[in-house]
N, C-alpha and C positions, 0 to 999 in steps of 0.2 A: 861618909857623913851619916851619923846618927838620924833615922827619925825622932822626931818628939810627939809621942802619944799622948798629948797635951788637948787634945782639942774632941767634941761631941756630935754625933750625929743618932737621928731615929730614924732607922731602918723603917719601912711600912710595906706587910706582905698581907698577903688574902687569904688565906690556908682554907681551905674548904670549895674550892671554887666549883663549879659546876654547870653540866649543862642540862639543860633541859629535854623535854622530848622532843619539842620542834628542833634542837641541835642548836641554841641560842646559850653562849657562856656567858653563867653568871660567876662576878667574886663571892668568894665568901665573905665574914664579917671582918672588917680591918683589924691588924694587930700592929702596933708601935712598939719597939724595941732601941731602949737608946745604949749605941756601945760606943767606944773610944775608935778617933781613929786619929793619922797622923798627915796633916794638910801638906799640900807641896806644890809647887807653883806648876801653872799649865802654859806651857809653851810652845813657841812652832813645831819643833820637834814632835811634841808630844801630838800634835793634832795632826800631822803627816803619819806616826805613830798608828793614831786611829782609823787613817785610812786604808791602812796596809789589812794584808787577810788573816794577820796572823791575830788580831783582837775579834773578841767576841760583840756584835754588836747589839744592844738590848730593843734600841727598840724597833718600829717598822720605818721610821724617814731615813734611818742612818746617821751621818756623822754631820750634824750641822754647824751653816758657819756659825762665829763665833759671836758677831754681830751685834747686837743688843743684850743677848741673853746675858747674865751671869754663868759665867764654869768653873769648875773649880774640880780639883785631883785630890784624891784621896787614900790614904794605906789605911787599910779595914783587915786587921785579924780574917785569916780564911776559918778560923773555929765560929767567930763572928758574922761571918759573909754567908745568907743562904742564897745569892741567885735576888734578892729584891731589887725591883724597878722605880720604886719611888722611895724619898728621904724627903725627911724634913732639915734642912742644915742654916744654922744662925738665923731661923725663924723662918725661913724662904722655904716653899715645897718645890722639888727640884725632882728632875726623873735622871736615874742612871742611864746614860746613852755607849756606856762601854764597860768590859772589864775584864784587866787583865792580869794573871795570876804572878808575882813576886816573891818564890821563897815560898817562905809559911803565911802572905799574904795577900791581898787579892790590892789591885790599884784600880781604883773604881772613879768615873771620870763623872759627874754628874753637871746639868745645866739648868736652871731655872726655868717653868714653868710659864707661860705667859698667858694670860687672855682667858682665850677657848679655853689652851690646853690644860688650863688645873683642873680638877674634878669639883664637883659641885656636893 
């Protein structure tokens, strides 16, 4: 089955980050970047998937359940894909909590934000 490269998402990295001399990491200044990617449905499979060793996991909680949050799977060009941990997708800021390379492209598992955890 075809994907369909039909669908938007903005990448959000920090390029510049740094630490300080007390040894305190700062971001650098945000950059948004909107490329194409091609949605596909997240299922059990796919969340057993992510708990196996073979996925990369982005962030520090691991693979949370699925629960309230919004999730959603994504095919992101690997020319397209640098390693970012946050997206903005259909207006929701969502952090990537996995990502695993397909081909010539990266399947990037992302989950909605809630509360605390959006940035200010």
């Amino acid at each position: 089955m075809a994907s369909r490269w039909n669908d938007e998402v903005t990448l959000i990295s920090h390029p510049g980050r740094y630490q300080d001399s007390m040894g305190a990491w700062h971001e650098g200044e945000q950059v948004k970047r909107r490329v194409y990617c091609a949605p596909s449905m997240l299922g059990n499979l796919t969340m057993a998937q992510l708990r196996s060793s073979e996925v990369r996991i982005t962030g520090n909680d691991g693979v949370p359940d699925s629960g309230m949050h919004k999730m959603h799977s994504l095919l992101i060009r690997a020319a397209d894909y640098n390693g970012e941990t946050q997206v903005i997708y259909h207006g929701d800021e969502m952090q990537v909590i996995a990502a695993t390379t397909e081909g010539e492209n990266y399947r990037v598992i992302i989950h909605e934000l809630l509360g605390n955890d959006k940035a200010t």
